[in-house]
PDB file with one MODEL, atoms N, CA, C and O in Angstrom:
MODEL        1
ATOM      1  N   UNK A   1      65.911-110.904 -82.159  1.00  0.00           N
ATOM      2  CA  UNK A   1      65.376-111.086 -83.494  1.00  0.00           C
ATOM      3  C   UNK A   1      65.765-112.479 -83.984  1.00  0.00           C
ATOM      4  O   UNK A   1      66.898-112.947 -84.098  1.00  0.00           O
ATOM      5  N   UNK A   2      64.662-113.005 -84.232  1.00  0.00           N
ATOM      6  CA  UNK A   2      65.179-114.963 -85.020  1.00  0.00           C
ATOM      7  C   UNK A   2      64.181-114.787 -86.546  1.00  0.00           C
ATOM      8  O   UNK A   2      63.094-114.237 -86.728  1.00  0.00           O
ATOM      9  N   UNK A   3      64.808-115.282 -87.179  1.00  0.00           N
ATOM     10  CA  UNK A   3      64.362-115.821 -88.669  1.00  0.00           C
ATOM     11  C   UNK A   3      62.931-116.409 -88.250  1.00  0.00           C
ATOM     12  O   UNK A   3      62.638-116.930 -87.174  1.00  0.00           O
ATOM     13  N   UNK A   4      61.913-116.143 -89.641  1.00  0.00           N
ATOM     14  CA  UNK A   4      60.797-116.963 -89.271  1.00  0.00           C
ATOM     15  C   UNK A   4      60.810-118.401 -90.036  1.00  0.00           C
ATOM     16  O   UNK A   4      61.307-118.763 -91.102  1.00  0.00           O
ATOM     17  N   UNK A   5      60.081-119.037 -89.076  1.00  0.00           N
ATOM     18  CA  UNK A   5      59.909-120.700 -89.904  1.00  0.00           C
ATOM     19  C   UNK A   5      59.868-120.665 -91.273  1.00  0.00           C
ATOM     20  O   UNK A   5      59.246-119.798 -91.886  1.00  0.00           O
ATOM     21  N   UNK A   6      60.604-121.717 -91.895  1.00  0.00           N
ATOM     22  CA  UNK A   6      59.957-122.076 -93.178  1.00  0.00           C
ATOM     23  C   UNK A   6      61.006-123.543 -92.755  1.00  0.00           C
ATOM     24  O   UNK A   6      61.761-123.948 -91.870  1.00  0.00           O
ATOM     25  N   UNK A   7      60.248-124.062 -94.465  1.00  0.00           N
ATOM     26  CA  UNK A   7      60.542-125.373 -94.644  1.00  0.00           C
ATOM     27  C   UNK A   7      61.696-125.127 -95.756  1.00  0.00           C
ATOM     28  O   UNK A   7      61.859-124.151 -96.489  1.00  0.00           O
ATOM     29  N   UNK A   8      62.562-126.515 -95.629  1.00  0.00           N
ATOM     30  CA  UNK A   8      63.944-126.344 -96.110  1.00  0.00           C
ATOM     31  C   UNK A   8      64.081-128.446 -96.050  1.00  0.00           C
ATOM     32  O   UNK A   8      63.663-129.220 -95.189  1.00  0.00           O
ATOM     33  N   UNK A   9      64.695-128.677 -97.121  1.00  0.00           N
ATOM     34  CA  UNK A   9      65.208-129.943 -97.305  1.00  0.00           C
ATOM     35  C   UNK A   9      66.486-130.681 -96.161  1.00  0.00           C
ATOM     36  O   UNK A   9      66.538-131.860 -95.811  1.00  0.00           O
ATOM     37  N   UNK A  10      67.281-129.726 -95.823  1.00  0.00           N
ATOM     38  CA  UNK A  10      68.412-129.975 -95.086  1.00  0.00           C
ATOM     39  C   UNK A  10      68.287-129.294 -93.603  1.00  0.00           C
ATOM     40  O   UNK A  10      68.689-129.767 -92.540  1.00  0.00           O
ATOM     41  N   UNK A  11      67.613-128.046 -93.830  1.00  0.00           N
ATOM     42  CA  UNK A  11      67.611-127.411 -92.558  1.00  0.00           C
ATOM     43  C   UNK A  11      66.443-127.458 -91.574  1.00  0.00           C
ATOM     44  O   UNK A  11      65.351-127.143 -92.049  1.00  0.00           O
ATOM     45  N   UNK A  12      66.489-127.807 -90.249  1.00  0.00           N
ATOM     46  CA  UNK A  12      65.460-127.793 -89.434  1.00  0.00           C
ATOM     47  C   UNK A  12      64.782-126.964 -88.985  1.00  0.00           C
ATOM     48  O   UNK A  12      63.589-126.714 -89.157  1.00  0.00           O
ATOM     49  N   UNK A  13      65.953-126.257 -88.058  1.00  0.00           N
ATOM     50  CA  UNK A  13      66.091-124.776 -87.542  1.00  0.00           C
ATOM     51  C   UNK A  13      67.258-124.070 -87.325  1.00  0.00           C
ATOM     52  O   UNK A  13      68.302-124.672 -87.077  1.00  0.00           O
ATOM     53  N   UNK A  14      67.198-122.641 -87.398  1.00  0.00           N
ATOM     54  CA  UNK A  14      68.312-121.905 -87.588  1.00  0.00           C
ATOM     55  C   UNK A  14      67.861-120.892 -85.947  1.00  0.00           C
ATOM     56  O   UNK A  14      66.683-120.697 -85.648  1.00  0.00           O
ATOM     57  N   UNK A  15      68.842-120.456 -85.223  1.00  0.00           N
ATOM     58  CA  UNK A  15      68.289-119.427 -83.892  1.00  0.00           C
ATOM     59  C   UNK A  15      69.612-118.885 -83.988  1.00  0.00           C
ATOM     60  O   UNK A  15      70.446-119.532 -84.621  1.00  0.00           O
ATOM     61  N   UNK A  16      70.003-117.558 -83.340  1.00  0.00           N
ATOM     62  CA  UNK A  16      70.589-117.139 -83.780  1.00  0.00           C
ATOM     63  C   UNK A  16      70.609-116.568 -82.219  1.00  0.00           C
ATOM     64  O   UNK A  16      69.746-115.846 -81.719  1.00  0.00           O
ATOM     65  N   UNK A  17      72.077-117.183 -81.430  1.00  0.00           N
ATOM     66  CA  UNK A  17      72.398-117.309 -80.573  1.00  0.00           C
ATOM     67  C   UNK A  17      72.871-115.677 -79.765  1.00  0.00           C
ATOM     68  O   UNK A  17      72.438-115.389 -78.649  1.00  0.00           O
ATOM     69  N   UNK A  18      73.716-114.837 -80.482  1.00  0.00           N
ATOM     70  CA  UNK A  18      74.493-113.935 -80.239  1.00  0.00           C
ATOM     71  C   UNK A  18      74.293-113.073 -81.435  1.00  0.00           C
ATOM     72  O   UNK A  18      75.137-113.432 -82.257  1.00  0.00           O
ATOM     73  N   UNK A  19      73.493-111.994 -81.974  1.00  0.00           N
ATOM     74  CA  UNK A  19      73.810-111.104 -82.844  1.00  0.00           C
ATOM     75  C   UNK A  19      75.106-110.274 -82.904  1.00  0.00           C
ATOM     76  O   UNK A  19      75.879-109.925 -83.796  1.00  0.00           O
ATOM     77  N   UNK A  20      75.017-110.117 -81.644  1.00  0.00           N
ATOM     78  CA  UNK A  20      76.600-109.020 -81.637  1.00  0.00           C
ATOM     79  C   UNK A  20      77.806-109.458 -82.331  1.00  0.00           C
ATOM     80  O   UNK A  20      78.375-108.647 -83.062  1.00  0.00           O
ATOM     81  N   UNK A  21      78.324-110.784 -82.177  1.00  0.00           N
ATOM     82  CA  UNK A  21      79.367-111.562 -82.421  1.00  0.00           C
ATOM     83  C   UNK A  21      78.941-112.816 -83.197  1.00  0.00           C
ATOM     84  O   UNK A  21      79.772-113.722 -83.129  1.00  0.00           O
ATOM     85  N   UNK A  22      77.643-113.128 -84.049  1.00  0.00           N
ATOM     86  CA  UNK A  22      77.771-113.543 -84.936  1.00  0.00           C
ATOM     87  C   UNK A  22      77.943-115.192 -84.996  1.00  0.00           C
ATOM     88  O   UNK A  22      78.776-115.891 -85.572  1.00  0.00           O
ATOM     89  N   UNK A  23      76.677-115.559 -84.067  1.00  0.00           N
ATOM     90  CA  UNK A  23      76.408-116.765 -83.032  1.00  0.00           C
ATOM     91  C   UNK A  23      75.652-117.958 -83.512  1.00  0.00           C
ATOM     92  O   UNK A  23      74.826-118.357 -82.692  1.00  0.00           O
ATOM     93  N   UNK A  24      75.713-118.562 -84.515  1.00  0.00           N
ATOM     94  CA  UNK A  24      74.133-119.086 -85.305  1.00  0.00           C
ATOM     95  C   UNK A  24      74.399-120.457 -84.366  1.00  0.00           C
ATOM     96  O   UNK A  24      75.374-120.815 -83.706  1.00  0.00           O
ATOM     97  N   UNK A  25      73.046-121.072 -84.619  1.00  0.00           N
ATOM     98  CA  UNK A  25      72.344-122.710 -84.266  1.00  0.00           C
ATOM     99  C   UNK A  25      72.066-123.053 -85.598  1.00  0.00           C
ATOM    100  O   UNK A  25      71.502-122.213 -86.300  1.00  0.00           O
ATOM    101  N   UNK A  26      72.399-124.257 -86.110  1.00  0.00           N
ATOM    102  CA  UNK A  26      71.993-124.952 -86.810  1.00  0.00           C
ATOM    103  C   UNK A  26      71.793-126.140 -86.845  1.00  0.00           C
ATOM    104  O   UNK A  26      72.634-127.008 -87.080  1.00  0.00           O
ATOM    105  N   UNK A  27      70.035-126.362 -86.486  1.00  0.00           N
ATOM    106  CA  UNK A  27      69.999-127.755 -86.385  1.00  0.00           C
ATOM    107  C   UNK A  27      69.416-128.205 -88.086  1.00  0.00           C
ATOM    108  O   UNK A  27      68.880-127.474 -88.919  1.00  0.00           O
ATOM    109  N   UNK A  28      69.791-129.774 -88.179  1.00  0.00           N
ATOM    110  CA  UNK A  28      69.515-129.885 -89.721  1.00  0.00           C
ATOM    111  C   UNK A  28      68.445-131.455 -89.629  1.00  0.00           C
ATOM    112  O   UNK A  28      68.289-132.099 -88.591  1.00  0.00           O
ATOM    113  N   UNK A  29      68.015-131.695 -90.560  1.00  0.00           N
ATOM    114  CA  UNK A  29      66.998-132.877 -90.250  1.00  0.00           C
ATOM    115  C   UNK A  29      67.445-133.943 -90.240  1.00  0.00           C
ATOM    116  O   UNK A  29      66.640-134.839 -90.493  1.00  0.00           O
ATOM    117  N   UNK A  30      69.138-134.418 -89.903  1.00  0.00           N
ATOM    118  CA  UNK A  30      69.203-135.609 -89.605  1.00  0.00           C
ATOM    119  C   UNK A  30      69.924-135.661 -88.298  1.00  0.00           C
ATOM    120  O   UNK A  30      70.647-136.517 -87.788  1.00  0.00           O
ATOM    121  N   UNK A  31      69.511-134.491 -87.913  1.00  0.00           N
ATOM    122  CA  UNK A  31      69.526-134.467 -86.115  1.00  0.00           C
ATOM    123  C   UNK A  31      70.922-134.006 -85.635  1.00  0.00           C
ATOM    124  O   UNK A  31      71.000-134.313 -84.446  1.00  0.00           O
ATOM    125  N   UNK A  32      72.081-133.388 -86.058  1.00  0.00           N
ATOM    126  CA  UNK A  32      72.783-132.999 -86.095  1.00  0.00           C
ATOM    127  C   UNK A  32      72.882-131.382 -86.242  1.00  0.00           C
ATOM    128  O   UNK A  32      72.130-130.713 -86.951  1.00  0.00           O
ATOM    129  N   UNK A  33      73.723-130.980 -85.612  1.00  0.00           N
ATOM    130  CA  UNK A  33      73.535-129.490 -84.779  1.00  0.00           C
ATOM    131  C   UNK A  33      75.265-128.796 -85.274  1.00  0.00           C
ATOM    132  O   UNK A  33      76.306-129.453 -85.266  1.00  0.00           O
ATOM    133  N   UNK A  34      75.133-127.440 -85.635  1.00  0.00           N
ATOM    134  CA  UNK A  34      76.149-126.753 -85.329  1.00  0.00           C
ATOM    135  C   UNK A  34      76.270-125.745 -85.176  1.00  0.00           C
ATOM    136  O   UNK A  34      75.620-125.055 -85.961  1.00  0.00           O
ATOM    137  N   UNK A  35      77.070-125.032 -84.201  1.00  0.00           N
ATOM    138  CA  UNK A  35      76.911-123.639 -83.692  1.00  0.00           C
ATOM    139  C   UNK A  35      78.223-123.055 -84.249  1.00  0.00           C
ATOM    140  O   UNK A  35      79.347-123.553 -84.196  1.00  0.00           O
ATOM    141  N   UNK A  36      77.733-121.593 -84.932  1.00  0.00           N
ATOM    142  CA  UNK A  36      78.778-121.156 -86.315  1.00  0.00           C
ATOM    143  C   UNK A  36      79.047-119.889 -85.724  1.00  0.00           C
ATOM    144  O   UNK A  36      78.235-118.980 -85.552  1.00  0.00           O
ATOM    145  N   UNK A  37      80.411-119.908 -85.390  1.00  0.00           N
ATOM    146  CA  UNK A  37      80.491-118.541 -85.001  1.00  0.00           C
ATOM    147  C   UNK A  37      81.340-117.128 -86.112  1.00  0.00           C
ATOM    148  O   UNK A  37      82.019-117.196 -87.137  1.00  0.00           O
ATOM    149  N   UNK A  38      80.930-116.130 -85.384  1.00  0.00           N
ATOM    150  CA  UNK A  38      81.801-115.211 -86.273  1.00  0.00           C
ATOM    151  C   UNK A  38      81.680-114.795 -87.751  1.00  0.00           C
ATOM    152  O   UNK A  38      82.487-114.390 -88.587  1.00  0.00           O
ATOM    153  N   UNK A  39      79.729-115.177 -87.747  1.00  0.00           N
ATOM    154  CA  UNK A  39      78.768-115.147 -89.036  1.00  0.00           C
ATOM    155  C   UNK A  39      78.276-113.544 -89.164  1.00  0.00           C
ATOM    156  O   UNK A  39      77.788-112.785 -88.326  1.00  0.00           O
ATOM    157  N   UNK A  40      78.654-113.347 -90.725  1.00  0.00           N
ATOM    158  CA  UNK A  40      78.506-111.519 -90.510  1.00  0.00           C
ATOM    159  C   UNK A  40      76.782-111.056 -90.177  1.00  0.00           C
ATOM    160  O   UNK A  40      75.650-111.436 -90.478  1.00  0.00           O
ATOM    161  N   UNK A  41      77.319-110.206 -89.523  1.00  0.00           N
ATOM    162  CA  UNK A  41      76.296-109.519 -88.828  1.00  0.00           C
ATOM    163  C   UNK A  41      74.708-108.689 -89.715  1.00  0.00           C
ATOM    164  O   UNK A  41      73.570-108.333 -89.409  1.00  0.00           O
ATOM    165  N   UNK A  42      75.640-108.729 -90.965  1.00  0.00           N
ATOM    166  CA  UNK A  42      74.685-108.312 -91.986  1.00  0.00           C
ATOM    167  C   UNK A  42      73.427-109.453 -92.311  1.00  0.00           C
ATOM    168  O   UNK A  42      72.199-109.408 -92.225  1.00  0.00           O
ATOM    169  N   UNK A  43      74.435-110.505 -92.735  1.00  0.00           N
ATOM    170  CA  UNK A  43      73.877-111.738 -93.238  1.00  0.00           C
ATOM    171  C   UNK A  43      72.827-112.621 -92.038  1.00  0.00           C
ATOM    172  O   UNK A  43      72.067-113.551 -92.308  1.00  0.00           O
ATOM    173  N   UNK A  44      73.022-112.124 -90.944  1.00  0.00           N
ATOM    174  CA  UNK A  44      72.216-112.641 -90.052  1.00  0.00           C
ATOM    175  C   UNK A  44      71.000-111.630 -90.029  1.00  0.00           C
ATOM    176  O   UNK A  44      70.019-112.343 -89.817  1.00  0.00           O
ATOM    177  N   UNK A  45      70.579-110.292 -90.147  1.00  0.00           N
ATOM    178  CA  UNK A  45      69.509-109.676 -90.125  1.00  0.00           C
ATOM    179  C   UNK A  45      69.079-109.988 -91.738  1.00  0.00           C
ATOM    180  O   UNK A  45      67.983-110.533 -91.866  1.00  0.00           O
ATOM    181  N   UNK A  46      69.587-109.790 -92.574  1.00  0.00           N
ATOM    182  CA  UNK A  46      68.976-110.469 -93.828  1.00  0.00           C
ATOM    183  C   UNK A  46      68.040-111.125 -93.666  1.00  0.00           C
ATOM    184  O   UNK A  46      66.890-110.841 -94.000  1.00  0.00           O
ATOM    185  N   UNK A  47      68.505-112.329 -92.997  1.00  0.00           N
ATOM    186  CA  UNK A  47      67.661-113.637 -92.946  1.00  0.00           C
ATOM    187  C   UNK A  47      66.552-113.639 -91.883  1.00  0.00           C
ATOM    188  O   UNK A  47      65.588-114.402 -91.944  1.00  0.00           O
ATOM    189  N   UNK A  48      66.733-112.790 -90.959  1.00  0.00           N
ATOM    190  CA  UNK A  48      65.389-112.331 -90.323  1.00  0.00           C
ATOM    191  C   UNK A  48      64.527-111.854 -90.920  1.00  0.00           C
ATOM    192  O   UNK A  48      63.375-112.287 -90.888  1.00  0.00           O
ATOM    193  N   UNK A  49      65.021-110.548 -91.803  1.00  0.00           N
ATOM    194  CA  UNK A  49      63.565-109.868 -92.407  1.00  0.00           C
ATOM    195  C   UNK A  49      63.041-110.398 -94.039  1.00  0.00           C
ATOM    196  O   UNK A  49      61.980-110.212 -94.634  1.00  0.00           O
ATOM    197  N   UNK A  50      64.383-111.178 -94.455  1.00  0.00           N
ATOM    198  CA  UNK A  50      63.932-111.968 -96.098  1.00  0.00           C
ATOM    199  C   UNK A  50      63.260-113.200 -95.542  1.00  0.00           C
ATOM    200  O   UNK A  50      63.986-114.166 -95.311  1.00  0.00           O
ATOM    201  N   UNK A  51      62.103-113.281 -95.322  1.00  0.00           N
ATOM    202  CA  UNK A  51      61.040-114.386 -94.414  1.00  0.00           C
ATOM    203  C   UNK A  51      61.230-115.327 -96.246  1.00  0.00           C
ATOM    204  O   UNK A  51      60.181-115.967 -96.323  1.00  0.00           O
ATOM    205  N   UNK A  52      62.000-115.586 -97.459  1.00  0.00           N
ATOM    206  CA  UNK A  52      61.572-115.936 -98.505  1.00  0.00           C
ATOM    207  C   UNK A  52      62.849-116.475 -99.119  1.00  0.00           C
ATOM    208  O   UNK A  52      62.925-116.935-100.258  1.00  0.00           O
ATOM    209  N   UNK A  53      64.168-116.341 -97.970  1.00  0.00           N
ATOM    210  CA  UNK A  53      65.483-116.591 -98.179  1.00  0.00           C
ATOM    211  C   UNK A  53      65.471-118.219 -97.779  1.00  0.00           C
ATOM    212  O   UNK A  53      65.012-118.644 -96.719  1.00  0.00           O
ATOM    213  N   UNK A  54      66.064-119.045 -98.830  1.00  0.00           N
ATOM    214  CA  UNK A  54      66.552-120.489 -98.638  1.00  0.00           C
ATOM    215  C   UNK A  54      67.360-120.682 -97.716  1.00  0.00           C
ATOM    216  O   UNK A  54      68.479-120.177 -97.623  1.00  0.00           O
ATOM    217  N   UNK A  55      66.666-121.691 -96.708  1.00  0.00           N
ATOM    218  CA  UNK A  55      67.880-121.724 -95.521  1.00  0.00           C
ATOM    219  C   UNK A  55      69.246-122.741 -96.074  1.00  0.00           C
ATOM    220  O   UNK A  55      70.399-122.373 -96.297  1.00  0.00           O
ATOM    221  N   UNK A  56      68.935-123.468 -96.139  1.00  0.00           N
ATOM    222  CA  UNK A  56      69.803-123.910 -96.350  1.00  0.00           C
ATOM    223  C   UNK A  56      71.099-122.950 -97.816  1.00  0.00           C
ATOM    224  O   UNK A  56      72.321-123.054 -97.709  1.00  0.00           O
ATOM    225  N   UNK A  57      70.659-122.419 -98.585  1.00  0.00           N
ATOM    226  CA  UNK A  57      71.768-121.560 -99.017  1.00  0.00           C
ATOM    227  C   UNK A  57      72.508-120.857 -98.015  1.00  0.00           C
ATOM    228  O   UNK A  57      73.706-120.864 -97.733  1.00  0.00           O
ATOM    229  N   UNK A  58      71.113-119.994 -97.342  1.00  0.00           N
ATOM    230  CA  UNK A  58      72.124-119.184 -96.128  1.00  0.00           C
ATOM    231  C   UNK A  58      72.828-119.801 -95.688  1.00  0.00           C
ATOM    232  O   UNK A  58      73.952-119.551 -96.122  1.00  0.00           O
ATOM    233  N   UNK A  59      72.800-120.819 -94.747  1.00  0.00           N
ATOM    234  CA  UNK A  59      74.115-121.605 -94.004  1.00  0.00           C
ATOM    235  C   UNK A  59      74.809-122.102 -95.339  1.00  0.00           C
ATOM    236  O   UNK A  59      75.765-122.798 -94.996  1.00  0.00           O
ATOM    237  N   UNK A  60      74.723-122.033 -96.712  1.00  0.00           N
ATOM    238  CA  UNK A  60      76.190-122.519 -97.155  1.00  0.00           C
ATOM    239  C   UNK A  60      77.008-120.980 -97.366  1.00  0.00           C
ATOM    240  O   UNK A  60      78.202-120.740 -97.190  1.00  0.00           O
ATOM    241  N   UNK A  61      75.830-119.988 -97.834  1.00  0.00           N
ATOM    242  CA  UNK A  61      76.838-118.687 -98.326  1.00  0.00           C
ATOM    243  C   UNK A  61      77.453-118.635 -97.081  1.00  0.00           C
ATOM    244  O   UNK A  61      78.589-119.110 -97.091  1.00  0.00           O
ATOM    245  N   UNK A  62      77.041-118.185 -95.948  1.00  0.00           N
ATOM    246  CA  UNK A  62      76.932-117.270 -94.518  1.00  0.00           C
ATOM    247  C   UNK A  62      78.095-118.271 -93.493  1.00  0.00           C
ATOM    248  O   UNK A  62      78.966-117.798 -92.763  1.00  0.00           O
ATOM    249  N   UNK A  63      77.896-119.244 -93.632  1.00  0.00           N
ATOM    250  CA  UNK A  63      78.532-120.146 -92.643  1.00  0.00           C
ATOM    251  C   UNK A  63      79.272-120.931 -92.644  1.00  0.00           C
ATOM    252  O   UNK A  63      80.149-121.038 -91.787  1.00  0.00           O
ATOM    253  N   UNK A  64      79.075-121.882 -93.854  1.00  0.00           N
ATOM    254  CA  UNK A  64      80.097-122.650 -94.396  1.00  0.00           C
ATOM    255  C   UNK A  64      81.309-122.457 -95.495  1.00  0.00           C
ATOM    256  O   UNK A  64      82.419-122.988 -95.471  1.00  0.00           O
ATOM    257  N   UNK A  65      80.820-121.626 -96.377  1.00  0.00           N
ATOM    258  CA  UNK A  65      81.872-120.799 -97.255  1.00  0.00           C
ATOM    259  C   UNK A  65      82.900-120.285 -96.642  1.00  0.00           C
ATOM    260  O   UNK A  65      84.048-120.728 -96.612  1.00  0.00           O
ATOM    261  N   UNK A  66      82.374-119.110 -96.030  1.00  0.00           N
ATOM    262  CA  UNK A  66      83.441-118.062 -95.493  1.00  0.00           C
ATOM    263  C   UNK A  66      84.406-118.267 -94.578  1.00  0.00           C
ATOM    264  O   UNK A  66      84.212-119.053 -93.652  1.00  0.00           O
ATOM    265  N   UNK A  67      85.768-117.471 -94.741  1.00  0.00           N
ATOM    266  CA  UNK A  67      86.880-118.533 -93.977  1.00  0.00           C
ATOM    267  C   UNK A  67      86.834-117.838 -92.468  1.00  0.00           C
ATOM    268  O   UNK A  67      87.038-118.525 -91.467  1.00  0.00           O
ATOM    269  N   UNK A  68      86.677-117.063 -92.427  1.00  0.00           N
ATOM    270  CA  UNK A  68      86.380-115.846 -91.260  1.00  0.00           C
ATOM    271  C   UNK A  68      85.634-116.627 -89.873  1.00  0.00           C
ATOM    272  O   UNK A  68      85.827-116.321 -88.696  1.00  0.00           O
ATOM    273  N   UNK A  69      84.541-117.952 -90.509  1.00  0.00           N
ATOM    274  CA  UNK A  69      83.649-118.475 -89.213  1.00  0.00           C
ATOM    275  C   UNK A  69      84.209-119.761 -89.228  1.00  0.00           C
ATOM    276  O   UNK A  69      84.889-120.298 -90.102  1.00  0.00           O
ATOM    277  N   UNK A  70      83.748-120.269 -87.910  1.00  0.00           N
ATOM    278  CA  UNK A  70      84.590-121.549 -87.268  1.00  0.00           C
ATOM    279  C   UNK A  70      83.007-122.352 -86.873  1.00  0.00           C
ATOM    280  O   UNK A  70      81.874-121.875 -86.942  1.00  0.00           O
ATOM    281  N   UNK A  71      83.361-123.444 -86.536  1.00  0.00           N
ATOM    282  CA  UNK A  71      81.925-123.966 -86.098  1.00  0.00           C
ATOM    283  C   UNK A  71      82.526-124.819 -84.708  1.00  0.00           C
ATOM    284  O   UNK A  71      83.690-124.907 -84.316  1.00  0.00           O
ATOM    285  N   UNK A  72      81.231-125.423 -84.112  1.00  0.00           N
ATOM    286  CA  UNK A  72      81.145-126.799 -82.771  1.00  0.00           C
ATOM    287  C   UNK A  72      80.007-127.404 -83.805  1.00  0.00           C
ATOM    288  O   UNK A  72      79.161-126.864 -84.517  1.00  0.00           O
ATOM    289  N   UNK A  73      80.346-128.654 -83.576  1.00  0.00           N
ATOM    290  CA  UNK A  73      79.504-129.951 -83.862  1.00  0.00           C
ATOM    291  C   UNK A  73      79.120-130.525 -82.889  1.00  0.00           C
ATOM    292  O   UNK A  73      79.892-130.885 -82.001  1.00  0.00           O
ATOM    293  N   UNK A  74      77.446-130.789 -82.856  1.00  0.00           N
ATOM    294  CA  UNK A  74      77.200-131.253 -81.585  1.00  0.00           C
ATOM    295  C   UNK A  74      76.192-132.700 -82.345  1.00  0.00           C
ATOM    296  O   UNK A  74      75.416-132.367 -83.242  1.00  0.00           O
ATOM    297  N   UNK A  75      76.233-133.859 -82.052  1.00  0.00           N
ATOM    298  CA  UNK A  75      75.613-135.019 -82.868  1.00  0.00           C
ATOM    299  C   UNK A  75      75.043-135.465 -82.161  1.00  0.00           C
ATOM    300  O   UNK A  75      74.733-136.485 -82.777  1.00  0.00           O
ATOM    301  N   UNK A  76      74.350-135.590 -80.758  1.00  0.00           N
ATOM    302  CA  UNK A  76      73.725-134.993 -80.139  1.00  0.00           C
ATOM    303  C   UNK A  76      72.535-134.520 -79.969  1.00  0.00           C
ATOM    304  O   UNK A  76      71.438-135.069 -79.860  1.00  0.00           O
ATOM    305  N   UNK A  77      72.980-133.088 -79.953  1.00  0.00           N
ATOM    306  CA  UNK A  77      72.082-132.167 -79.795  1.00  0.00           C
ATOM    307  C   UNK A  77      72.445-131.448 -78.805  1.00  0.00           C
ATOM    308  O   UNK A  77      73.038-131.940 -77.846  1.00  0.00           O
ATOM    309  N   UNK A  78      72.077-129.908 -78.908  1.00  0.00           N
ATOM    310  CA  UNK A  78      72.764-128.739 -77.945  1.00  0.00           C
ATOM    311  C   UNK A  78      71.148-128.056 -77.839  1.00  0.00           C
ATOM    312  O   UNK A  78      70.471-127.553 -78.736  1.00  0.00           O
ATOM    313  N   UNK A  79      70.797-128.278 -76.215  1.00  0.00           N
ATOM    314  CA  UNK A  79      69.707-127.713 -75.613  1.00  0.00           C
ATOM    315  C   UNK A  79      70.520-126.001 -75.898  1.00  0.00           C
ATOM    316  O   UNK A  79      71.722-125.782 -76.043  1.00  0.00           O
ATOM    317  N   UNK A  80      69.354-124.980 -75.904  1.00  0.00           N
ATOM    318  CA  UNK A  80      69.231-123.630 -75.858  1.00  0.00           C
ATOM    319  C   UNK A  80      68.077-123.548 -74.963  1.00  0.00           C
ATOM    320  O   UNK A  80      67.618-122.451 -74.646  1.00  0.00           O
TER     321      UNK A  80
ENDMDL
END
């Protein structure tokens, strides 16, 4: 299950690596990538079926807020 497209100011794309354990991709539009782990499991089907949810909020509530998830920075870029 992956989120459907939309458009977002900051966010490119979001894929969602690992449901079980809570796995996100976040690539953002100035080409910079991070993979967020240990993102609740709730908050990741949310954002699959709310096709009307701001991405970029999600990755601040879901990913960057919470002390629980850790991230990798890839500047770059991380093929999937």
């Amino acid at each position: 299950m992956q989120p459907t497209k939309r458009s977002s100011q900051w966010v490119k794309d979001i894929k969602i690596l690992d449901f079980w354990n809570g796995t996100v991709l976040v690539k953002t539009k100035a080409g910079t990538e991070y993979i967020y782990y240990n993102v609740s499991k709730r908050a990741c089907f949310n954002l699959c079926v709310n096709d009307r949810m701001s991405l970029g909020f999600w990755v601040n509530e879901n990913c960057i807020k919470p002390e629980r998830t850790n991230f990798t920075y890839f500047a770059g870029g991380y093929n999937v």
